[in-house]
MIGUVEX-258834 format. One record per residue: residue in three letters; x, y, z of N, C-alpha, C in turn. Coordinates in Angstrom, 1 decimal. Example, Ala and Ser with C-alpha at 12.3 -4.5 7.8 and 13.67 -1.06 7.14 Angstrom:
<sites>
<site res="ALA" n_X="13.2" n_Y="-5.7" n_Z="7.8" ca_X="12.3" ca_Y="-4.5" ca_Z="7.8" c_X="13.2" c_Y="-3.3" c_Z="7.8"/>
<site res="SER" n_X="12.8" n_Y="-2.2" n_Z="7.1" ca_X="13.7" ca_Y="-1.1" ca_Z="7.1" c_X="12.9" c_Y="0.0" c_Z="7.9"/>
</sites>
This chain:
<sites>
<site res="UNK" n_X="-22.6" n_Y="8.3" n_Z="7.3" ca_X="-21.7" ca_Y="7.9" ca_Z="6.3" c_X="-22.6" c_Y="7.5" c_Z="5.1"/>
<site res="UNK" n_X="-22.0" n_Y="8.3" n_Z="4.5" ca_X="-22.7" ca_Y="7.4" ca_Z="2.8" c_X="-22.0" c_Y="6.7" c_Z="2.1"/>
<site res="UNK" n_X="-22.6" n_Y="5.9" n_Z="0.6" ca_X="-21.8" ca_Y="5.0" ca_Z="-0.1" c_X="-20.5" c_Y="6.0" c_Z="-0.5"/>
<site res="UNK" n_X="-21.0" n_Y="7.2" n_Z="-0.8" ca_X="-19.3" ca_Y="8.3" ca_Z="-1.2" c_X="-19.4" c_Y="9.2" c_Z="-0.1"/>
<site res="UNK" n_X="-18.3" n_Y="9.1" n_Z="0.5" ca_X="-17.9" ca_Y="10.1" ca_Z="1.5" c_X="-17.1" c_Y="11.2" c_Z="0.6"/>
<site res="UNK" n_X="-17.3" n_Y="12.4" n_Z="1.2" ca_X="-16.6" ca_Y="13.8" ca_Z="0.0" c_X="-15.2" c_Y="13.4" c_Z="0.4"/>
<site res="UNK" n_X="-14.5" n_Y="14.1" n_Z="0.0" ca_X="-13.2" ca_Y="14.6" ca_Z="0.2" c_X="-13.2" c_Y="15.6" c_Z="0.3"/>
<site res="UNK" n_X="-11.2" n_Y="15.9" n_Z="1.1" ca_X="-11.1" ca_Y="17.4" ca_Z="1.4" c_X="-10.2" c_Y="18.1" c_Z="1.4"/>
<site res="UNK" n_X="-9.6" n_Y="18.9" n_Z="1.3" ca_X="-8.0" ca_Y="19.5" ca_Z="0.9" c_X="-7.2" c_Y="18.6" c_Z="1.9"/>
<site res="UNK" n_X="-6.2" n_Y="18.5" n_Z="1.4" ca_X="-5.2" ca_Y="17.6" ca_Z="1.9" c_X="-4.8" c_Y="18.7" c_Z="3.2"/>
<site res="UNK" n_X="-4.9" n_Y="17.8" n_Z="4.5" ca_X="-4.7" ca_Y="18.8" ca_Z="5.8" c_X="-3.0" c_Y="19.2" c_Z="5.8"/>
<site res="UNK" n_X="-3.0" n_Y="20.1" n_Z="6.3" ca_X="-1.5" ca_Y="20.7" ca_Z="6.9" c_X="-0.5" c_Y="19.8" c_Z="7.4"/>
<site res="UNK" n_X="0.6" n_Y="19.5" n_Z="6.7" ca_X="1.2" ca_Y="18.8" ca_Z="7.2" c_X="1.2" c_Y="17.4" c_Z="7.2"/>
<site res="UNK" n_X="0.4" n_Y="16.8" n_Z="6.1" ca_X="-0.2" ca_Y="15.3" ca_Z="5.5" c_X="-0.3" c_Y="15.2" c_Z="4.2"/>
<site res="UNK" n_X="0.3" n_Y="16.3" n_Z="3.6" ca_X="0.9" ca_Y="16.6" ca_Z="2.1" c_X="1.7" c_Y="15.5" c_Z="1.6"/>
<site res="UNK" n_X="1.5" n_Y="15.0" n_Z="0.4" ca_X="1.8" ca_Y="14.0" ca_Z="-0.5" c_X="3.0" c_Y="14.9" c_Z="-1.5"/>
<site res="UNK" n_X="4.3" n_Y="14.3" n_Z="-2.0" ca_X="5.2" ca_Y="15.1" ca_Z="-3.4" c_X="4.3" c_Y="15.0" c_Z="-4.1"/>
<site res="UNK" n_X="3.6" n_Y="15.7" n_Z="-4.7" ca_X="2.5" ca_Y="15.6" ca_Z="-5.5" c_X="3.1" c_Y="15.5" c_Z="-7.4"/>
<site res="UNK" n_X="4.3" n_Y="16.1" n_Z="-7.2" ca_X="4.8" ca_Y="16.2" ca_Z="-8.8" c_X="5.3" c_Y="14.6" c_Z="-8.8"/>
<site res="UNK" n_X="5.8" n_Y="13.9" n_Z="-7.9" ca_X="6.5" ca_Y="12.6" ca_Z="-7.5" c_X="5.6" c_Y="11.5" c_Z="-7.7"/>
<site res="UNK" n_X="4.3" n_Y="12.1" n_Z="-7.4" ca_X="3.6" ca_Y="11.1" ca_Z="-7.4" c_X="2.8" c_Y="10.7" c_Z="-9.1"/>
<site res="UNK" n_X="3.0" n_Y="12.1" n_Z="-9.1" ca_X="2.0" ca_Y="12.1" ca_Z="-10.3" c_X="3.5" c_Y="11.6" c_Z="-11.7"/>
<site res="UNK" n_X="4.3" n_Y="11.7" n_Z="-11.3" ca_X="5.5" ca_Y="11.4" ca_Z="-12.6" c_X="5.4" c_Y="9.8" c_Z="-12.3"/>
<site res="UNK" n_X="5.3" n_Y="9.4" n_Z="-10.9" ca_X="4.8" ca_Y="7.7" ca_Z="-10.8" c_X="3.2" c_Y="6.9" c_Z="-11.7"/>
<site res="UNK" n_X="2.7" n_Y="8.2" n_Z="-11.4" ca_X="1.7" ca_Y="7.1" ca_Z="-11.9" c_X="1.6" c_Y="6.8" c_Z="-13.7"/>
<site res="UNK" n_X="2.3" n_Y="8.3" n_Z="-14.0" ca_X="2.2" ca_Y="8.6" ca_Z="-15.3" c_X="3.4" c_Y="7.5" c_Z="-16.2"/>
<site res="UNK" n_X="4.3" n_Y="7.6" n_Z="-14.7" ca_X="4.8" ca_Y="6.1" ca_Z="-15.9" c_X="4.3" c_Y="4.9" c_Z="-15.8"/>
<site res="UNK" n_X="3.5" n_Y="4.2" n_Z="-15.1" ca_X="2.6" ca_Y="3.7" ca_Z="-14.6" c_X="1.5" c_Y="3.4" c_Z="-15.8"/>
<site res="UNK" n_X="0.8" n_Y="4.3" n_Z="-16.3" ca_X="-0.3" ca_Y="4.8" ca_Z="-17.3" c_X="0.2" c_Y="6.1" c_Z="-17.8"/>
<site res="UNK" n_X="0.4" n_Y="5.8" n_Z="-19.1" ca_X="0.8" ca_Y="6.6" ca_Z="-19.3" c_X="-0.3" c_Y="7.9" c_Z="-20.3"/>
<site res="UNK" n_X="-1.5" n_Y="7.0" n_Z="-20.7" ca_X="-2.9" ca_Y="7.6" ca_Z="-20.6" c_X="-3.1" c_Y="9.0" c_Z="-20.0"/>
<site res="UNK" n_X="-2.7" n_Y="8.9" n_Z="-18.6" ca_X="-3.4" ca_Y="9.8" ca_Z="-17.5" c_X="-2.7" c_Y="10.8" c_Z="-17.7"/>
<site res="UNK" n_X="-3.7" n_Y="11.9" n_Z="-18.0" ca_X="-3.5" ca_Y="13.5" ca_Z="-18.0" c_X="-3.6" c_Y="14.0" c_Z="-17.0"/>
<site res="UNK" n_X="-3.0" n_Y="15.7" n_Z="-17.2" ca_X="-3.2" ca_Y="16.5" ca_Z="-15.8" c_X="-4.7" c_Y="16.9" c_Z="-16.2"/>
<site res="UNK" n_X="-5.4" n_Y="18.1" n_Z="-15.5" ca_X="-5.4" ca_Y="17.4" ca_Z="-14.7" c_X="-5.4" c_Y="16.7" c_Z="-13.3"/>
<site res="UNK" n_X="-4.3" n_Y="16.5" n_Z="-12.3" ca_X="-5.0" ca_Y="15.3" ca_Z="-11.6" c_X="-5.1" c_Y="16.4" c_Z="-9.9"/>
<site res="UNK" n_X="-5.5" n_Y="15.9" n_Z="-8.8" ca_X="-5.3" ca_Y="16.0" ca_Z="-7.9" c_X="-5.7" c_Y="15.2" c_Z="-6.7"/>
<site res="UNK" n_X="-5.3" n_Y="15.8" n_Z="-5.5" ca_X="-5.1" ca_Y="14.9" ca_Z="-4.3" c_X="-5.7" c_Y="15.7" c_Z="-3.8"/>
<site res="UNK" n_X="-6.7" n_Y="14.4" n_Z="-2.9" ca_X="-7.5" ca_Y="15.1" ca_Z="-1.7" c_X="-7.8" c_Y="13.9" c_Z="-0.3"/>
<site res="UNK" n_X="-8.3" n_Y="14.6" n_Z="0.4" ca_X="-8.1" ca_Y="13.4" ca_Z="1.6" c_X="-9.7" c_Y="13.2" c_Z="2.0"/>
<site res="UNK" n_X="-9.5" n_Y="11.9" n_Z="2.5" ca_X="-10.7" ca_Y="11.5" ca_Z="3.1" c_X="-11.1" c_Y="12.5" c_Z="4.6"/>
<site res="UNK" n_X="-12.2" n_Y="13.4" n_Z="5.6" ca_X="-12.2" ca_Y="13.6" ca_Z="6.4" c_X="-12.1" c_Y="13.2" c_Z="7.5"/>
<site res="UNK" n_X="-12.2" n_Y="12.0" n_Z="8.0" ca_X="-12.4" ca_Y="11.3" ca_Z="8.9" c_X="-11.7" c_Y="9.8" c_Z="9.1"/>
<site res="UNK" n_X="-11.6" n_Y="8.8" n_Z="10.0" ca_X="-11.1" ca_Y="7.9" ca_Z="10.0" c_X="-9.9" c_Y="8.1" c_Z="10.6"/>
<site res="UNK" n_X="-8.8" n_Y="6.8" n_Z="10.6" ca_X="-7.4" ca_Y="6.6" ca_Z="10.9" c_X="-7.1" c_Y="6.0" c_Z="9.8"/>
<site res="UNK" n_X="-5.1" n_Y="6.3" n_Z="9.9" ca_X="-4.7" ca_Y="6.0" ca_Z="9.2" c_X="-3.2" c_Y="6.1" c_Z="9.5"/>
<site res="UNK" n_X="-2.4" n_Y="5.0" n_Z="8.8" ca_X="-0.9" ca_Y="4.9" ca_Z="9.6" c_X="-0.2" c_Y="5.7" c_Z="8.5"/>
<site res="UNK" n_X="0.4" n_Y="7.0" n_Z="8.6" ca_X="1.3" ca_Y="7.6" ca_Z="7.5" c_X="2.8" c_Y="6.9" c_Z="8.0"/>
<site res="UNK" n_X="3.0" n_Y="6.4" n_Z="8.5" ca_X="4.3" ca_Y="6.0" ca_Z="8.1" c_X="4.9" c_Y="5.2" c_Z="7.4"/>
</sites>
């Protein structure tokens, strides 16, 4: 493990609304340009529900 662990395409089936998320954050900050994307950590747990 390092201080940055990579990231990695979001696995099958652990897919985020990505247009949903991204209209959230943009009203949120409205700063933030495209632009953006999602990626997942490889390793670990984690509770999606």
């Amino acid at each position: 493990m390092t201080l940055i662990d990579p990231t990695i395409p979001v696995r099958e089936g652990e897919a985020l609304d990505e247009a949903r998320l991204f209209d959230h954050l943009k009203a949120l900050h409205p700063e933030l340009q495209p632009p953006m994307q999602v990626s997942q950590f490889p390793g670990g747990a984690s509770n999606l529900t």
